[in-house]
C-alpha positions in Angstrom: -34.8 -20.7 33.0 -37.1 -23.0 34.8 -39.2 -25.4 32.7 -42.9 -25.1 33.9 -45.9 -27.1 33.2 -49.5 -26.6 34.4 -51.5 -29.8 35.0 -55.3 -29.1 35.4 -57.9 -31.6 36.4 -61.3 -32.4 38.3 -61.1 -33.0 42.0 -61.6 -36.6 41.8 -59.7 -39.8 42.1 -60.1 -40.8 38.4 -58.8 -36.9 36.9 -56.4 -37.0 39.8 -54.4 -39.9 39.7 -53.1 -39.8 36.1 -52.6 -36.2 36.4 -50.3 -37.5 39.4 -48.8 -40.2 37.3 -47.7 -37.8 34.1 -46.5 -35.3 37.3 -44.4 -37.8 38.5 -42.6 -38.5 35.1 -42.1 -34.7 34.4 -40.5 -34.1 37.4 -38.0 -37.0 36.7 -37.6 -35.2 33.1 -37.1 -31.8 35.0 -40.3 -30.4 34.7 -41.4 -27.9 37.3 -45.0 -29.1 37.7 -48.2 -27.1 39.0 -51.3 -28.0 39.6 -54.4 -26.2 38.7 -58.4 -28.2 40.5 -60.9 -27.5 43.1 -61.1 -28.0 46.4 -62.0 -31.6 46.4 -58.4 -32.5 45.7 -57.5 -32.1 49.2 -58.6 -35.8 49.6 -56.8 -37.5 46.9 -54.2 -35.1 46.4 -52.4 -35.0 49.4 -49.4 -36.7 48.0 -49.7 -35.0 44.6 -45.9 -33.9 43.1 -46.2 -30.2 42.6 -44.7 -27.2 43.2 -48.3 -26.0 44.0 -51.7 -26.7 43.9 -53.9 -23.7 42.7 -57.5 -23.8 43.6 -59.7 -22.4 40.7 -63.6 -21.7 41.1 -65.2 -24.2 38.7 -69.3 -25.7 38.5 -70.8 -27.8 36.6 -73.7 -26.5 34.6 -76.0 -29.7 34.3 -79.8 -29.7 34.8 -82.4 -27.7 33.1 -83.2 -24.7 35.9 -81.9 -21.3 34.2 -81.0 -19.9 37.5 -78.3 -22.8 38.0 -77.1 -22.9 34.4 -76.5 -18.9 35.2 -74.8 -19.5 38.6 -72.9 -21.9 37.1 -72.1 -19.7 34.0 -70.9 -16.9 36.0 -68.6 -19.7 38.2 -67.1 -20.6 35.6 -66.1 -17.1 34.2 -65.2 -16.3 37.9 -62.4 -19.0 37.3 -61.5 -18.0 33.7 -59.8 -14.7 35.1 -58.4 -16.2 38.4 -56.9 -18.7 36.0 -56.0 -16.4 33.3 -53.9 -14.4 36.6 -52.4 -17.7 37.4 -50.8 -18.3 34.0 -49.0 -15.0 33.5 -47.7 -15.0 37.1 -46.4 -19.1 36.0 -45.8 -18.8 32.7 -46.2 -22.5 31.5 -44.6 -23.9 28.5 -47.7 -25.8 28.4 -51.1 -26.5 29.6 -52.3 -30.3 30.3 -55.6 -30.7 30.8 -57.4 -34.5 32.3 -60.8 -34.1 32.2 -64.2 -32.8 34.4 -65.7 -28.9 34.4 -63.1 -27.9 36.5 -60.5 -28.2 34.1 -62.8 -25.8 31.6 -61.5 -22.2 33.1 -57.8 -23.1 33.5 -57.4 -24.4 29.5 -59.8 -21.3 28.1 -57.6 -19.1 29.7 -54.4 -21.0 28.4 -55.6 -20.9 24.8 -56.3 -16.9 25.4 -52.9 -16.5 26.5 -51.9 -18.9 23.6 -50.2 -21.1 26.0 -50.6 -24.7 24.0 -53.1 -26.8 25.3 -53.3 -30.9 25.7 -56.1 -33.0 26.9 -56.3 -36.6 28.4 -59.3 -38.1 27.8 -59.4 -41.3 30.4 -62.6 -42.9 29.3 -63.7 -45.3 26.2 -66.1 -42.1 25.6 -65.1 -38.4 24.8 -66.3 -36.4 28.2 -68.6 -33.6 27.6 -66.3 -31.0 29.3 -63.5 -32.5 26.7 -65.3 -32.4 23.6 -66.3 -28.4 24.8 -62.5 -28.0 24.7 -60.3 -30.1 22.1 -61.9 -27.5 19.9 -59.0 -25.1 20.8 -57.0 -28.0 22.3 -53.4 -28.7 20.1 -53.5 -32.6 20.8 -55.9 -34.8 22.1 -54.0 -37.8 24.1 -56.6 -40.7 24.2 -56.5 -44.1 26.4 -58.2 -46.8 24.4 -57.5 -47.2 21.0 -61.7 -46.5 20.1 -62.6 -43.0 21.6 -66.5 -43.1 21.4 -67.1 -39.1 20.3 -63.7 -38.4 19.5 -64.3 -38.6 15.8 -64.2 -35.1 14.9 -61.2 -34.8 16.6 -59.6 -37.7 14.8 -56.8 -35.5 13.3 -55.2 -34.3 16.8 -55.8 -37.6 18.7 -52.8 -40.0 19.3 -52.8 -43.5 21.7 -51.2 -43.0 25.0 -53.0 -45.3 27.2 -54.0 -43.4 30.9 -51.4 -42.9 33.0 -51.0 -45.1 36.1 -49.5 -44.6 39.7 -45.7 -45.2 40.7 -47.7 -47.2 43.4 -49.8 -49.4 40.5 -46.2 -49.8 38.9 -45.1 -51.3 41.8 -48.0 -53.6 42.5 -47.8 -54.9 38.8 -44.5 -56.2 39.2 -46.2 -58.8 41.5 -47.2 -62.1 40.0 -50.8 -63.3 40.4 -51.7 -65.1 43.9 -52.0 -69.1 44.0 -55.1 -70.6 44.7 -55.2 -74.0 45.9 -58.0 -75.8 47.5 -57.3 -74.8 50.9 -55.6 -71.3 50.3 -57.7 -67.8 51.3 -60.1 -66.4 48.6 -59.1 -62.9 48.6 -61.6 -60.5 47.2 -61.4 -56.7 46.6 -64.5 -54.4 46.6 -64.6 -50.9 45.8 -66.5 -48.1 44.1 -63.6 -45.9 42.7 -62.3 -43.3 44.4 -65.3 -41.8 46.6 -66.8 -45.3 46.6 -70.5 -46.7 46.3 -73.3 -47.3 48.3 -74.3 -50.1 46.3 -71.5 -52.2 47.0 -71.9 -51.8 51.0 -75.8 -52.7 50.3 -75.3 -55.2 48.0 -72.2 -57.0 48.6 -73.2 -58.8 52.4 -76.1 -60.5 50.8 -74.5 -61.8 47.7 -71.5 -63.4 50.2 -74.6 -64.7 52.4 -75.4 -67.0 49.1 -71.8 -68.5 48.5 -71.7 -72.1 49.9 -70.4 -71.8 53.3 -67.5 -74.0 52.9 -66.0 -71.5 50.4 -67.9 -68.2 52.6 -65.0 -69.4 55.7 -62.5 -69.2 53.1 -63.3 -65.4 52.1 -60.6 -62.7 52.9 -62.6 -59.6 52.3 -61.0 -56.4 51.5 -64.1 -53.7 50.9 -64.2 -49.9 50.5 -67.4 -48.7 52.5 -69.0 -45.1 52.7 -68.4 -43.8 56.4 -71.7 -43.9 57.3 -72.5 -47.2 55.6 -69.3 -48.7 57.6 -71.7 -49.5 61.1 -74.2 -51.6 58.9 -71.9 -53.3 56.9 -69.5 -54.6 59.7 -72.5 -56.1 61.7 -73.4 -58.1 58.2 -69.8 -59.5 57.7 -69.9 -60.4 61.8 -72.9 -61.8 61.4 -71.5 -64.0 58.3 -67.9 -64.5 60.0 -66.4 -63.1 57.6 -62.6 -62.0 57.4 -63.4 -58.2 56.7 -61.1 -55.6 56.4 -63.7 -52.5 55.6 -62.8 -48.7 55.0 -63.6 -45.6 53.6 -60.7 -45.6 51.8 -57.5 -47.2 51.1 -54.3 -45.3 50.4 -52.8 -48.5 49.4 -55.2 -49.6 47.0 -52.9 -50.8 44.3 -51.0 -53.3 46.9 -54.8 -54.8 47.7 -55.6 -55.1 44.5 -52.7 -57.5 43.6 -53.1 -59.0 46.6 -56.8 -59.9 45.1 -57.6 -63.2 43.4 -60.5 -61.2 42.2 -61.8 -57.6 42.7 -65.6 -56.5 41.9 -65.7 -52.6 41.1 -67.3 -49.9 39.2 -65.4 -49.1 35.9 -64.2 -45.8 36.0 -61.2 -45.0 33.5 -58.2 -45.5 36.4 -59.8 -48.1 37.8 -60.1 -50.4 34.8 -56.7 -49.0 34.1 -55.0 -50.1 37.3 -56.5 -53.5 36.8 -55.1 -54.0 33.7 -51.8 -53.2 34.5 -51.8 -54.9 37.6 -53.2 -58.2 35.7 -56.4 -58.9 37.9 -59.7 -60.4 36.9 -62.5 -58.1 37.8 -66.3 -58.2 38.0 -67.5 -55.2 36.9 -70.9 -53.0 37.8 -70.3 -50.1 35.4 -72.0 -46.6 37.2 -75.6 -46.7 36.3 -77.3 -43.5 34.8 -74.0 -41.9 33.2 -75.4 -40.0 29.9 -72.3 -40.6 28.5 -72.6 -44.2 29.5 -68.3 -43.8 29.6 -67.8 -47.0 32.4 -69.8 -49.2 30.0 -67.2 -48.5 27.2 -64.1 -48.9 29.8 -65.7 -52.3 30.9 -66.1 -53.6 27.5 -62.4 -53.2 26.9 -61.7 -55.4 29.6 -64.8 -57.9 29.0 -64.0 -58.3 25.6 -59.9 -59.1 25.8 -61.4 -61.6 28.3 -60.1 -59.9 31.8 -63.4 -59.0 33.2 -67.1 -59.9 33.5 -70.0 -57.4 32.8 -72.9 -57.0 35.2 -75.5 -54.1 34.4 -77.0 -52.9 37.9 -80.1 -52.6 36.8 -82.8 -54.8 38.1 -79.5 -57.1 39.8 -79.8 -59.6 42.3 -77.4 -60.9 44.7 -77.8 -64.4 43.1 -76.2 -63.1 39.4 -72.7 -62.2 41.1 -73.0 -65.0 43.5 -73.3 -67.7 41.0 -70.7 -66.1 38.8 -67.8 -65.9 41.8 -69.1 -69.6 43.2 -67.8 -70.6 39.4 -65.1 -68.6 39.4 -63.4 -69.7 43.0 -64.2 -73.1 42.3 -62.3 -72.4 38.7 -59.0 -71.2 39.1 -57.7 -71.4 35.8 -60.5 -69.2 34.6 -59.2 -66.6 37.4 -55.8 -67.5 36.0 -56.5 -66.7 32.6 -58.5 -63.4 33.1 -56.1 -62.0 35.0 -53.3 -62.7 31.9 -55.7 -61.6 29.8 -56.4 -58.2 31.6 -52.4 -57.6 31.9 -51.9 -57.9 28.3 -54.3 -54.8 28.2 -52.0 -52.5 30.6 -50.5 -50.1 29.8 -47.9 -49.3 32.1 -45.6 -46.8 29.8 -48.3 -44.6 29.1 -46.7 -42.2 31.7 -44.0 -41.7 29.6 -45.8 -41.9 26.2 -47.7 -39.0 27.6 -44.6 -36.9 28.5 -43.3 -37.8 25.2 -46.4 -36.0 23.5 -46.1 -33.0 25.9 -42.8 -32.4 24.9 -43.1 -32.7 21.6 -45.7 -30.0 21.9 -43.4 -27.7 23.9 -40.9 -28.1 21.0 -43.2 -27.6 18.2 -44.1 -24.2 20.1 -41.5 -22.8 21.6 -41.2 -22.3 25.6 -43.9 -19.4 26.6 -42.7 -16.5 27.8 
């Protein structure tokens, strides 16, 4: 009999990619995996391990226009039943769900079906499409040890840590870079997964304030919108800066441990892959968020000493330029934050996750 799991989870880097990571280790376990999102996973998952990827109609009903909220509604039903059809024809032992609205149809129709039901929550804050669902969820698998929200929910939730990459594994068996006086400052910039205006805006002016004996020195790795990409390589010319600038990077991990420092947003994998990689960040958590969920993932980082804070709001380039013209010209700080953010990583949590899934297979019996 073959052993099936459903994985379910938004269309975005940050659902994706531990989705991808708990995938990997069920397969290894011999777990047949599937793989229940919407159609923006054709970007980041190309490479995902599953046996297939099922496309469910999903929206997500945010603003206040009744017309919308009713589209949305009727969306989201849309994909209960095309879900629902899914799960007979696979017959899951379980249901794993990571997060985002289109994750909503595919676990209501699993706990209609009584299929068990887990959830990752990836974030320092309980998403609102996660706190809709742990309601009828068995367990709720959490990555920090405080899940802002989470309290009502305190009886199912156990400490897993969020999933990284087999590629992020590999990168954090890499020791940090020397930096010497005369060696290349290498710096990372990125804006998670479908990156950041602000960063292709921002970043040329605050390298334009470094001291330009330490602006030669700069080895610039930078994730750039396509159509910010003209713009932003004219500004690094203009500087002469050693820029290496893309829409995106499919070996992000391997240029992040390559980085003596990287300056990001802090979405849940990506403070996640820092930590387990062991690399001092500056971080500009995603401004407007009601949930405010990359302010708590920062603060994990900020306050073990891995990471520095900076809120977006009202920032100018003279801030972050100060603060990485101390920084380069202190490497044992560097040094120290990037310890600091490794002994946050948690590079098991793969397997701890598994381990919970399991347990919740055996506790219920394989569905039928």
């Amino acid at each position: 009999m073959e052993k099936v799991i459903v994985l379910t989870a938004g269309g975005t880097g940050g659902h994706l990619f531990p989705a991808q990571a708990l995938a990997h280790e069920l397969d290894v376990r011999g777990w047949q995996v599937h793989l229940a999102t919407d159609g923006r996973a054709e970007r980041y998952g190309h490479d995902f391990p599953a046996q297939s990827v099922r496309i469910i109609p999903s929206a997500t009903p945010s603003g206040k226009n009744p017309i919308k909220m009713a589209k949305a509604a009727l969306t989201l039903a849309k994909g209960f039943f095309i879900a629902r059809k899914q799960l007979k024809e696979l017959k899951p032992a379980a249901l794993v769900g990571f997060g985002g609205y289109p994750t909503v149809p595919p676990m209501l129709a699993a706990a209609s079906l009584g299929i068990p039901t887990c959830l990752h929550e990836q974030n320092g804050v309980l998403g609102r499409a996660n706190k809709l669902l742990a309601r009828s969820a068995k367990v709720l698998a959490a990555s920090f040890p405080i899940l802002k929200g989470g309290e009502p929910f305190k009886e199912i939730t156990t400490l897993t840590g969020n999933p990284v990459r087999p590629a992020v594994l590999d990168a954090a068996s890499s020791d940090y870079p020397a930096l010497d006086a005369d060696s290349p400052l290498k710096l990372t910039v990125f804006g998670g997964s479908q990156g950041a205006r602000f960063f292709s805006e921002y970043m040329p002016g605050v390298i334009g304030r470094l001291p330009e004996a330490m602006r030669s020195r700069i080895k610039l790795v930078q994730q750039c919108r396509q159509e910010d990409l003209p713009k932003a390589r004219v500004a690094y010319r203009e500087l002469k800066i050693d820029a290496e600038i893309s829409p995106f990077f499919a070996d992000m991990p391997a240029k992040i441990a390559d980085s003596h420092l990287v300056i990001c947003r802090s979405g849940a994998s990506s403070v996640s892959e820092l930590a387990a990689i062991g690399r001092p960040s500056i971080l500009v958590p995603l401004p407007g968020s009601l949930d405010q969920d990359q302010k708590a993932n920062a603060e994990v980082l900020s306050n073990a000493g891995g990471a520095w804070i900076m809120d977006q709001r009202g920032l100018r380039p003279n801030p972050i330029a100060d603060l990485i013209e101390d920084l380069f010209s202190n490497p044992d700080k560097l040094t120290a934050a990037a310890d600091a953010a490794r002994k946050q990583g948690r590079p098991d949590a793969a397997e701890h996750l598994a381990d919970l899934v399991e347990g919740l297979v055996s506790e219920t019996g394989v569905v039928q």
